[in-house]
C-alpha positions as a Markdown table, in Angstrom:
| # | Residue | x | y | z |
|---|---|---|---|---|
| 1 | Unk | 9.5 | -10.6 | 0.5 |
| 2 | Unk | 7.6 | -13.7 | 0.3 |
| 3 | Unk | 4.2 | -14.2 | -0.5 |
| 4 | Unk | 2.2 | -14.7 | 3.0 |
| 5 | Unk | 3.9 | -11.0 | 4.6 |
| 6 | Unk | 2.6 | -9.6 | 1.0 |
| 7 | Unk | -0.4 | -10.8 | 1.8 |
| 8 | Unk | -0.6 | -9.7 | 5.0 |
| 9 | Unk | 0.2 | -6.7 | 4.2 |
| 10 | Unk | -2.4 | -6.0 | 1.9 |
| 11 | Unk | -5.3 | -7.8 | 3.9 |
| 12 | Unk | -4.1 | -5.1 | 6.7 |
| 13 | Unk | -4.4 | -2.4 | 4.3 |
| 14 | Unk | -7.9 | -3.8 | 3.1 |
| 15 | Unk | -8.7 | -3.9 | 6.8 |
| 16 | Unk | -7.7 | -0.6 | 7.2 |
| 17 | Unk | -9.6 | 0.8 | 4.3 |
| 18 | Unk | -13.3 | -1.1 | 5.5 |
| 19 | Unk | -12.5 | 0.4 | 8.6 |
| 20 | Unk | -11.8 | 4.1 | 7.4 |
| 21 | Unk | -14.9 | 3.9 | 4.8 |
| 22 | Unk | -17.5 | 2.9 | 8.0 |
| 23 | Unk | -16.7 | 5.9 | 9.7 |
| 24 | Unk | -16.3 | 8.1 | 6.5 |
| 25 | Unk | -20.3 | 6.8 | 6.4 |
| 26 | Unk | -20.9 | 8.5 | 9.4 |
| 27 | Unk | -19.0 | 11.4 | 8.5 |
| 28 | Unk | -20.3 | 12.2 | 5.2 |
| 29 | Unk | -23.9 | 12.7 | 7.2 |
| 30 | Unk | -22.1 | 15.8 | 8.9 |
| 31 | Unk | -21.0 | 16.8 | 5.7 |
| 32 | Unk | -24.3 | 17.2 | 4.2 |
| 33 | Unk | -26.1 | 18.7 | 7.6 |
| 34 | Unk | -22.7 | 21.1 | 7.3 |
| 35 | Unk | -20.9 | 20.3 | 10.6 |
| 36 | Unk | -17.8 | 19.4 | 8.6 |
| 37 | Unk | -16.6 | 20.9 | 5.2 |
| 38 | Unk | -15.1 | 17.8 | 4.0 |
| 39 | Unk | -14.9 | 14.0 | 5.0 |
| 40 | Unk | -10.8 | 14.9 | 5.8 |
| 41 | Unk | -12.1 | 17.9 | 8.0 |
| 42 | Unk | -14.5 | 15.6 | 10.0 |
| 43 | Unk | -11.8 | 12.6 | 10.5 |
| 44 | Unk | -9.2 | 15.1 | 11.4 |
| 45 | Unk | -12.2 | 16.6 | 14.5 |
| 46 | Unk | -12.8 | 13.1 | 15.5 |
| 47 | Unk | -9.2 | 12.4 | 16.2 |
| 48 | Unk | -8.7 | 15.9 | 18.1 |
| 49 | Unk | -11.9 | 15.0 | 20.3 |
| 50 | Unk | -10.0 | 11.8 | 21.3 |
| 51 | Unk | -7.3 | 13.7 | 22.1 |
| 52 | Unk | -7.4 | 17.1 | 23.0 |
| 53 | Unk | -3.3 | 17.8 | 22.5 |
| 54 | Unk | -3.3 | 17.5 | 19.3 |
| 55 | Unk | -3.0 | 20.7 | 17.1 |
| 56 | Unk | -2.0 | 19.4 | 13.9 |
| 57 | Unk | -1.0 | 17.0 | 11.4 |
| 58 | Unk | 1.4 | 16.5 | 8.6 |
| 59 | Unk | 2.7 | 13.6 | 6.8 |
| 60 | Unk | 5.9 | 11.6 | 7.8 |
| 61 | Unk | 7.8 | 13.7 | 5.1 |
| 62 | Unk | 6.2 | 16.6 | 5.8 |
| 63 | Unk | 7.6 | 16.1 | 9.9 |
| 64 | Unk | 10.6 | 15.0 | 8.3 |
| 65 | Unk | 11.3 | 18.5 | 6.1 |
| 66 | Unk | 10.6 | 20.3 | 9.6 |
| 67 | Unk | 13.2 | 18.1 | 11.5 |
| 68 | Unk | 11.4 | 16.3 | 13.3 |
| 69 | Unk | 11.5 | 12.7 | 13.9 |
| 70 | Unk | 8.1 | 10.2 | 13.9 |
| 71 | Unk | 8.7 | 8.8 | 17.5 |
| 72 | Unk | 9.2 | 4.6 | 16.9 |
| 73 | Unk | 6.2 | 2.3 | 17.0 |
| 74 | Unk | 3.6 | 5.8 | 16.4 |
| 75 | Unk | 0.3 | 4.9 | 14.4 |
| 76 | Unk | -1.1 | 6.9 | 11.9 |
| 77 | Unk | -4.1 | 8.7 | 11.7 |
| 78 | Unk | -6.0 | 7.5 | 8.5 |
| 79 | Unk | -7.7 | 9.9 | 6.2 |
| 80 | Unk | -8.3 | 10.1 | 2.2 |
| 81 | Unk | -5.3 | 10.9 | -0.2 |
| 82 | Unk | -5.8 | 12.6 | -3.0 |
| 83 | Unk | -8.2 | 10.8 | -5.5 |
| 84 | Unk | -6.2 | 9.0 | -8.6 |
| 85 | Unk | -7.2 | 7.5 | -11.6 |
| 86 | Unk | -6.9 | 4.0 | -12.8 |
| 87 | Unk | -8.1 | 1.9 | -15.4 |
| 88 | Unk | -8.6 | -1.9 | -15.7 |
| 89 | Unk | -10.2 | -4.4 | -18.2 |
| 90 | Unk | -13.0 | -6.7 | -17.1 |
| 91 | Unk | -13.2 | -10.2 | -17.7 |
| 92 | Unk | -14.8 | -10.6 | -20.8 |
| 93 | Unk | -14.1 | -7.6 | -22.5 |
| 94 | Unk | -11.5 | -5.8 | -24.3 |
| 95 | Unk | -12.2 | -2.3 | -23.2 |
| 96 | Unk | -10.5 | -0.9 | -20.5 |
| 97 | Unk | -12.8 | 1.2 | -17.9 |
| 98 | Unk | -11.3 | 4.0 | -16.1 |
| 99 | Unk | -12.2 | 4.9 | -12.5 |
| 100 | Unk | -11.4 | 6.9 | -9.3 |
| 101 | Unk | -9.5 | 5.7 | -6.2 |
| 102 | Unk | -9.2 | 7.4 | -3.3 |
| 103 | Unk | -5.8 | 5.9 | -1.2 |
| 104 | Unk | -5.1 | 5.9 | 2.2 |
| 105 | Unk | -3.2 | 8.7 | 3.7 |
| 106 | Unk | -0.8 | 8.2 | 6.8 |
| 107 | Unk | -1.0 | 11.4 | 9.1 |
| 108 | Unk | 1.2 | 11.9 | 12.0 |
| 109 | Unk | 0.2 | 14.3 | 15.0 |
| 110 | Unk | 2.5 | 16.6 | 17.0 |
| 111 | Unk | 2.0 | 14.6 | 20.3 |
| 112 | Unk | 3.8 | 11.8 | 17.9 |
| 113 | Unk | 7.0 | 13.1 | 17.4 |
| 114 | Unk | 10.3 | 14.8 | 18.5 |
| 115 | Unk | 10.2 | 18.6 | 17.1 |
| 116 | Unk | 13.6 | 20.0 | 17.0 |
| 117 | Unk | 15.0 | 22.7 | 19.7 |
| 118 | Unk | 14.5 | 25.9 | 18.3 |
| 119 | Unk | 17.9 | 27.3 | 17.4 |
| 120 | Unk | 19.1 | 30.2 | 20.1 |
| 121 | Unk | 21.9 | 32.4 | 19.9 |
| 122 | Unk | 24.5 | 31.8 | 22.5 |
| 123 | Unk | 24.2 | 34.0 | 25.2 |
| 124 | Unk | 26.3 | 36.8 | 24.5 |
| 125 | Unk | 28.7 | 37.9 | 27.5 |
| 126 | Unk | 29.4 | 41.3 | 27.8 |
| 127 | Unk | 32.9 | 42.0 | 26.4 |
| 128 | Unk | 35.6 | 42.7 | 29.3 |
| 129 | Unk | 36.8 | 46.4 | 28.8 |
| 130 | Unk | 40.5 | 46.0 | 29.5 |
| 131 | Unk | 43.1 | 49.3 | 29.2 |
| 132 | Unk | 46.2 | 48.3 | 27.4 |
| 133 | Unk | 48.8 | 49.7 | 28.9 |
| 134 | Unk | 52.1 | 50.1 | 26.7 |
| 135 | Unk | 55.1 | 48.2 | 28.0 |
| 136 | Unk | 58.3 | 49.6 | 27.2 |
| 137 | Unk | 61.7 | 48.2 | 28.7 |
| 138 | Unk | 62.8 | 50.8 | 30.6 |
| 139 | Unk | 60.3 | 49.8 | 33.5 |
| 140 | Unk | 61.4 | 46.3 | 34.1 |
């Protein structure tokens, strides 16, 4: 890949991130006056409110293990991942200085993709009760 689509990339991402931490702002008030239990819970409510057919959410490998398929050109639904730790050294010292960052996490909705059929059993056809008559070749 070159250099300006990394780039891109990552200012999308940063984009992305300022975007998701402005309404987690908003959100986190909700969490202290106890209209949400977590940050997650309240993004996940907001995106329902906007549309009412969703019922729930799973990852693209989480859709995928189900067998469904993400339906092409589908945008996620942005909450927090799971919070990771990291360390870096600042300029001027030696000392690394360890920290927590919470990721982005892609959610999918089940109005976003193609759930499987469920499997049914073939209609079973009632089994022909026929008489078997012996054949013996004195009748012909």
């Amino acid at each position: 890949m070159s250099k300006d689509i990394d780039s891109t990339r990552k200012e999308q991402y940063l984009k992305k991130r300022k975007e998701l931490i402005e309404l987690s702002r908003f959100i986190r008030l909700g969490v202290k006056s106890g209209a949400y239990d977590s940050v997650n819970e309240g993004l996940k409510e907001i995106y329902q409110e906007t549309n009412p057919e969703i019922e729930e959410f799973k990852t693209f490998f989480q859709w995928k293990e189900e067998g469904a398929t993400v339906r092409k050109g589908q945008t996620a639904f942005l909450i927090w991942g799971q919070p990771r730790k990291g360390s870096q050294v600042p300029e001027g010292t030696t000392e690394p200085e360890e920290y927590k960052y919470w990721p982005l996490c892609y959610l999918f909705a089940n109005t976003q993709v193609y759930k499987p059929e469920p499997a049914t059993e073939p209609e079973q056809q009632p089994e022909l009760e026929q008489e078997l008559a012996t054949v013996s070749g004195d009748e012909y």
